[in-house]
Structures are given as C-alpha cells and as structure tokens.
N, C-alpha and C positions, 0 to 999 in steps of 0.2 A: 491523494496527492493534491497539491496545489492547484487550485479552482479559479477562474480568470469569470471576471466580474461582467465581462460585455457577453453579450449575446450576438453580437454582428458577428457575419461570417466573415474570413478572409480568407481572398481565392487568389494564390499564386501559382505562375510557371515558371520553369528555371530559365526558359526564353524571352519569357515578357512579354507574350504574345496570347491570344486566345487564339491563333489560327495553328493549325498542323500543317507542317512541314511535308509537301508531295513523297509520301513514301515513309513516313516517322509515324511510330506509336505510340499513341499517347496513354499513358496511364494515369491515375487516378487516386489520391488517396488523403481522407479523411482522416484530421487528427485532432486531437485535445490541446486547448491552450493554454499551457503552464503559469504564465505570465499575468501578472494584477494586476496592470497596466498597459496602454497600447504601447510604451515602448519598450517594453519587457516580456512582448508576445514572444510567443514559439515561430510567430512567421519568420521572424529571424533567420535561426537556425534552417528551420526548412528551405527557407529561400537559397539562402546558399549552399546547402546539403544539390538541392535540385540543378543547382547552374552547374555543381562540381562534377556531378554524376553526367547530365549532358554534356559536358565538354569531354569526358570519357566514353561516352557512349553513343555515338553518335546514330542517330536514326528512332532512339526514344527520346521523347518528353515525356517530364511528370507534371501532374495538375494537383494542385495542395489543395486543400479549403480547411481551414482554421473554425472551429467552431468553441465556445465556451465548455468546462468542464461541465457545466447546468445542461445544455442542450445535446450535446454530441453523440448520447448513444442514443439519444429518441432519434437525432437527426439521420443517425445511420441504419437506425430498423428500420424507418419511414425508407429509405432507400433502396432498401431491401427487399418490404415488403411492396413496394411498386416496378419490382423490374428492374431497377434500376442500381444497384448495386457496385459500391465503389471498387476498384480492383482490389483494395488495402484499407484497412483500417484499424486507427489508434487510439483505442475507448479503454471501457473499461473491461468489457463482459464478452467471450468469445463462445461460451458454452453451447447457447442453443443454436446457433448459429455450423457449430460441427454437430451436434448432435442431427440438425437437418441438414445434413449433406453440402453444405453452401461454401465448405472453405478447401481449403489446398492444404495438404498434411504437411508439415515441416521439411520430413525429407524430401520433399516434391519441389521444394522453394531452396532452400540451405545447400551450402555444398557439407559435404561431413566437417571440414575443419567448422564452420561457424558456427554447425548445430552444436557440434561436440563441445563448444568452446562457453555454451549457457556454465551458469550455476547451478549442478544438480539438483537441488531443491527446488527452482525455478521450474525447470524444463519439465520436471515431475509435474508441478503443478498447473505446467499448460496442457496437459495429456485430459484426453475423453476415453474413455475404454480401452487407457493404455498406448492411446497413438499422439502422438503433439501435434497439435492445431495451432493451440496457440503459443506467442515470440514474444517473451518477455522482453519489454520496453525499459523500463525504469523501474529501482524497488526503494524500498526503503526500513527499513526494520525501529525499532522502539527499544530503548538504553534508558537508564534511570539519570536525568538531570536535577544538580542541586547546583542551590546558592550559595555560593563560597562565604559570600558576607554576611549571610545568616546562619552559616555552621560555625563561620568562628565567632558571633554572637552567644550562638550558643552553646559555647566551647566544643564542638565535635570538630575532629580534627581527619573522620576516613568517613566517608561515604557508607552504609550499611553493604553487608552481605547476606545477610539471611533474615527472615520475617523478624523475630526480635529484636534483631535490631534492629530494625526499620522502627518498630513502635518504639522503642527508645529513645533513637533520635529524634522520632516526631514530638515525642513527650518532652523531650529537651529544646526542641523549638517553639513549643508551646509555651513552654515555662519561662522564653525570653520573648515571649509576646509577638510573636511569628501569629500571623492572622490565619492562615492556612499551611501549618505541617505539613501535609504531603496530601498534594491534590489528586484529587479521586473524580475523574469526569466518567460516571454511565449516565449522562441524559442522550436524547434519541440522537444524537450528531454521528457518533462513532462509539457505540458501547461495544461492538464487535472485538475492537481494539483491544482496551481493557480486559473484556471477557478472556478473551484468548490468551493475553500476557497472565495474570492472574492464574488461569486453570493451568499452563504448563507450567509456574512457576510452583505450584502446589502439587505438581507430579501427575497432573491430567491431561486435559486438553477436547477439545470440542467433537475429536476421534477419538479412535480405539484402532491399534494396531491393525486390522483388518481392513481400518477404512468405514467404519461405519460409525454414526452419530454416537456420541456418549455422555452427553449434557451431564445424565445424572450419576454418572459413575458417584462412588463414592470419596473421590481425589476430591470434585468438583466441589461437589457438595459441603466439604469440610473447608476448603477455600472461603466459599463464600460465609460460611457460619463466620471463621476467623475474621474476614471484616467487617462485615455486621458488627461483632462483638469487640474486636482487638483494637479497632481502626475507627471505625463511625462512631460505635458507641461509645466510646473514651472522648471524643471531640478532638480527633488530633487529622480529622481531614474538613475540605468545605462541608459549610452548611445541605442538608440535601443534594447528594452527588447522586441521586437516581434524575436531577433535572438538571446539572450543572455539566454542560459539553467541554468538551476537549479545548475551543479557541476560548470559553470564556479565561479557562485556567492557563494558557498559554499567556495571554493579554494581562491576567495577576500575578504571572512567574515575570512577565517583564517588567511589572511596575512594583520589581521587588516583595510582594505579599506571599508569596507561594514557598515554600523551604526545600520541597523536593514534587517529579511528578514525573512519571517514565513520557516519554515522548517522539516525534520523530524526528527526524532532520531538520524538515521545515522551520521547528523550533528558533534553531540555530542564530536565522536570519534576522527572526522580529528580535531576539534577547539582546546580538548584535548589536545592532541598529541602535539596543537602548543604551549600551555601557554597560551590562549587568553580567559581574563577573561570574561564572558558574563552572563546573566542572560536571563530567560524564563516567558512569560505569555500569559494569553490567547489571541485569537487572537481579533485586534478592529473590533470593527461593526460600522455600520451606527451612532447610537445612545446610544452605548453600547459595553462592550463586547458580540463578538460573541456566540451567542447559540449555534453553531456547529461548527466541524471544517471537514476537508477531513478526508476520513479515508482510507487506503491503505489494503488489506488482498491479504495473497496468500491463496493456498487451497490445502487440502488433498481430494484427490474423491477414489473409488475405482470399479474396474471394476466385471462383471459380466460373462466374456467369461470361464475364466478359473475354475467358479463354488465353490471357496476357501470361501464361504461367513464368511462359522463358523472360520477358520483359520487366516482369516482378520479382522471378527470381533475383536476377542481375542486382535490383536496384538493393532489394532488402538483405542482399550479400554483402555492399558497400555500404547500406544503414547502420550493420552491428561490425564494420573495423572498430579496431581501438578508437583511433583518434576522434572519428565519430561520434561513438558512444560515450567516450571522456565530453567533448565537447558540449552534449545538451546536458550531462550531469553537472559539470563544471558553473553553466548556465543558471539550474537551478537547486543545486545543494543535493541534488538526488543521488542513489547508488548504482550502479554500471550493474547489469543483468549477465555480463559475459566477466569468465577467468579472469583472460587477459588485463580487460579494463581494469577492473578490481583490481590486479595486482600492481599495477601501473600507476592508480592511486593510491595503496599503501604503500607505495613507495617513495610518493609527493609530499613533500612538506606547507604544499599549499594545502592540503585538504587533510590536515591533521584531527580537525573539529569535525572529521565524517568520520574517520578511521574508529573509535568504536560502534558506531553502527556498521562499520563495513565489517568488521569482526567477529559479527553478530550472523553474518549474509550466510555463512555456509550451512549455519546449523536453525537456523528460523524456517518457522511451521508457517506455515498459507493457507489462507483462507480456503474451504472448499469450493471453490467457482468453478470446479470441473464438475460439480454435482449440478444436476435443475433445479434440486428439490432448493439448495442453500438462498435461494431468493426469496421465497417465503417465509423461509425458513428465520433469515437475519433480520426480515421487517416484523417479526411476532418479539423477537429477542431486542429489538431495540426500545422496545413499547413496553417492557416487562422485566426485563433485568433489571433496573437498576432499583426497584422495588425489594429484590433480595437482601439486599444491602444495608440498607435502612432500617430504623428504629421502632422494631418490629416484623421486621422483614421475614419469609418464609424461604429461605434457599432451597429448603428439598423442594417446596410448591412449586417454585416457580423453574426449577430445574427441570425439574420431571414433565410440568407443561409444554417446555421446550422438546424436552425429550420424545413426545409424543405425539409432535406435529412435524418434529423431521422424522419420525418413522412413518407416518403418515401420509408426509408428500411425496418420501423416498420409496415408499411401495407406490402410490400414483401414478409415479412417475416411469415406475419399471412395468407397470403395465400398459401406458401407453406407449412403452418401444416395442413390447409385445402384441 
C-alpha cells in the first residue's frame, strides 16, 4: 500500500484532550499512514472517525497514534514486546502475533452481520489454523494497464487477452519505438507482486490446492521459461527487470515510455495527475484471461493485554460500516474489504477507474501471511527471483531453491508449535 514519507508520529483523540474523562475508557489504537504528505495523512480520517464514534458512544475515547508505513510494525512489536501493547492495530503483519495468543479472534470483536459482511477471500486470508484474527482493512488487487496513445501508435486497437498476445503487442510497440513494451519490475521492491500475478496467470500459483508451498510445480516453472525466452529475451520489456522495481516503471508509464504493465490502483493517481490517457483490463493468461489476479490486504487485529474487548468491539463494528470504509478508500484510491462497500462502489460512477480492480476482488489469491514461515520465505524470493527471468536465467534453479526453504521453514516452524 501507499507508504507515507514522515516518520513523526501523530497522536490524536476524538476529544482533544490527553486527559480521561472520570469513568471513560480509553482505547488505543495504532495505525499506518497512507498519505505523502502531512496534509494527505490518514489523521484525517481517523480524527474524525474518532470524534464521530465518541459523540455515539459515550464513556469511551479513542487514542490514534499515526506512524509511517517505514516505521509502524517495528513500532508495534517494540510495543508488544514491552508490555505495552496497543488495544488495536493497523499494520501490516497479524500472524505471529495470533500465532502467540495476543490477539482477540474475530468473533469475539464483530457482531455476525460485520464479520459476515468481509470478502470471502479476505476473511480466509486473515484466518491462523482456520480461526480469523485478523480484519481486513483495505485491499487492492493488479489489472493490466496500457497506453491508449501508444496502442493507437501502434495500431492495436483491444488490450491482449492471453500470453501471445501480449508478446504481439509488445512486439508491435516496439516496432513503433515504444522504449519499454510491457514493463516487467522483479527487482527487490515487490517481486512478490509479479511472482504471483505471473504463476496464477500460467495456471499455478505460490500454493497447491492443499495449501502447501508449490514454487516449483511445473505451471510455475514453464511461466517463468516463457518469459525468460518470450518476453526478455525478445527485448520487448525493460532493460534487466530482475533490478528494475515496480515505482521505477510506474514513474515511466507516466512519462509516457512504458506501453503496458499490470499494476495496482495506486497507479491511477500518479498517471492522473500526468494527463496520460490509458485504459484497464484483466490480466492475460496462458490461454485466456486470467482467473485471478494478486490481491494485496492490510489488516486491523486487536489485542487482548489491555482486556477493552467490549470497548473495541463497539468501536471496530462502526470502523467496517459502509460509509466508513467507502470513506478512507474514497480517500486513497483503495478497495473496501467488506460486500457491502464494494457494491456501493460498483455502483458509483465516481470510482469507475477502480471498478476493474474491484472486479478482480472476489476471485484474487493473497499472499500467505497466515503462514510464519512466508516472511523468510518472501525475503529469499525477493533476492533471487528476478534472476530467473533474465538472459540466462535458470527458472527450475531458482524455483526449486525457493521451494526448499519454504519447506524448510514450514517444517521449522511446525515444530516449534509442537
């Protein structure tokens, strides 16, 4: 998600006050801050999320503290690990945190309409051995964006649907001097991303029906040969995409050089901003459009030290209403994590430039972050994938390394539960 450049904390109450109220409870709750800028923070919203809840609630306050997307999950282990433990928090990473006993299960917080009311794919993916912890906040998923004014350059007139054509039209934007055809970022920023979009678009994917690692299936494996060979090696994407990040290509899709590059919302904002006409579809497959795409979520958990269950409940019942959850997506170009919202926006003609990522919401795969192992897991895959790719690259190699060190940590890891 959107990463905010300050490091200063910012600490609001919906009263205005640092003092509590004889007889009011105060709760607590640490969040990420969306916004580039200080006047495009999330305190915003939170601010007035918080006054609206206390004018309804009276005898609680809520205490925010805004931290940067850089800082905020070291700031909330450090929290944790000293006692100290916020009632709520809005990071990235909820996993170890249920894994050791520390948070409040979903049904303990949600009344059933609000739980029920997640994204199924979501609500799966905030589950640990099957029970939800974690509340999905905000998601966002990856759609293939082109440049209108470089397909009609290059005389293509429909967006690809399946891998040949994709190399077709990049080969037709090359041959109208399109500097980057279709941008390919695996450098260490987000090759997770790509990874994942790629392997379900070729009929794999980073699982196996069971739930268990599958790097090197053979789906995967033929993925990555095809762009090695179809796509790099032809020259119809950048220069060395195993070091080329996601914002670089972003920053060259806005200054018109880039002809296609799947992405996520965020995108939207900087292309905007430029005047650069483009258009959105789903992403191509093997044989087909893709049947999934990535899906990205952060998470709301809330903790168990400070005993506020009833208090927290309340408040994170009135966090995922509609008009709430519209409200910070509205905010920042993001995707509503609940039914409702979602349908609310495909139904808006304001937010027309989301609706194929919103379309994408029901059937997009998630990162495994209900695993322990997938932290080590993504930092060895970030360092090494994008080496498969390239101009001599080894896919089975570096597949099956991958393959071998989420088996690895994945037994590790089940031995220290045991």
């Amino acid at each position: 998600m959107t990463a905010a450049t300050t490091a200063l904390a910012l600490t609001l109450t919906g009263c205005g006050s640092d003092s509590i109220a004889s007889g009011n409870v105060r709760i607590t709750l640490v969040a990420a801050d969306y916004g580039d800028d200080p006047g495009d923070s999330s305190k915003r919203y939170w601010n007035a999320l918080a006054r609206e809840f206390e004018a309804q609630n009276p005898g609680i306050e809520v205490d925010v503290t805004i931290h940067s997307w850089n800082v905020v999950d070291r700031k909330v282990h450090e929290m944790v690990e000293s006692g100290n433990a916020p009632d709520m928090a809005q990071i990235g990473a909820y996993a170890q945190y249920a894994e050791d006993d520390k948070l409040y299960r979903a049904d303990q917080l949600l009344s059933i309409p609000t739980q029920a009311d997640f994204v199924g794919g979501l609500a799966r993916a905030g589950e640990v051995h099957r029970v939800q912890y974690g509340l999905p906040f905000v998601s966002s998923t990856r759609v293939l964006v082109y440049n209108k004014m470089l397909f009609a350059k290059a005389g293509i007139t429909e967006p690809p649907t399946t891998w040949e054509e994709l190399q077709e039209k990049a080969e037709a934007l090359k041959q109208a001097g399109v500097p980057v055809p279709y941008g390919l970022p695996f450098g260490p920023e987000e090759p997770q991303a790509e990874t994942l979009n790629w392997t379900l678009s070729g009929g794999g994917g980073l699982l196996d029906h069971v739930d268990s690692y599958a790097f090197d299936s053979n789906e995967n494996i033929k993925t990555f040969e095809w762009l090695r060979d179809e796509l790099v090696g032809k020259g119809l994407t950048n220069p060395q995409p195993g070091k080329t990040n996601r914002e670089q290509l972003n920053a060259a899709f806005g200054r018109g050089e880039v002809g296609m590059i799947n992405s996520h919302p965020a995108l939207m904002q900087q292309i905007n901003a430029r005047g650069v006409k483009y258009g959105t579809a789903p992403l191509p497959g093997k044989e087909g459009e893709s049947k999934s795409s990535a899906g990205v979520a952060d998470w709301m958990m809330a903790f168990k030290q400070n005993g506020h269950r009833e208090q927290v409940g309340k408040f994170l019942n009135f966090v995922f209403q509609q008009n709430n959850v519209l409200r910070f997506c509205h905010q920042y170009d993001l995707l509503p994590t609940t039914t409702s919202a979602s349908e609310a926006m495909r139904a808006d003609k304001r937010y027309t430039h989301l609706w194929e990522f919103l379309d994408q919401l029901p059937t997009a795969q998630f990162y495994p972050q209900n695993k322990l192992s997938w932290g080590p897991v993504v930092a060895q895959l970030k360092t090494t994938i994008g080496t498969a790719v390239e101009d001599g690259g080894d896919p089975e190699g570096v597949l099956s390394a991958l393959q071998r060190e989420a088996q690895a940590e994945q037994t590790a890891h089940r031995n220290e539960e045991h």
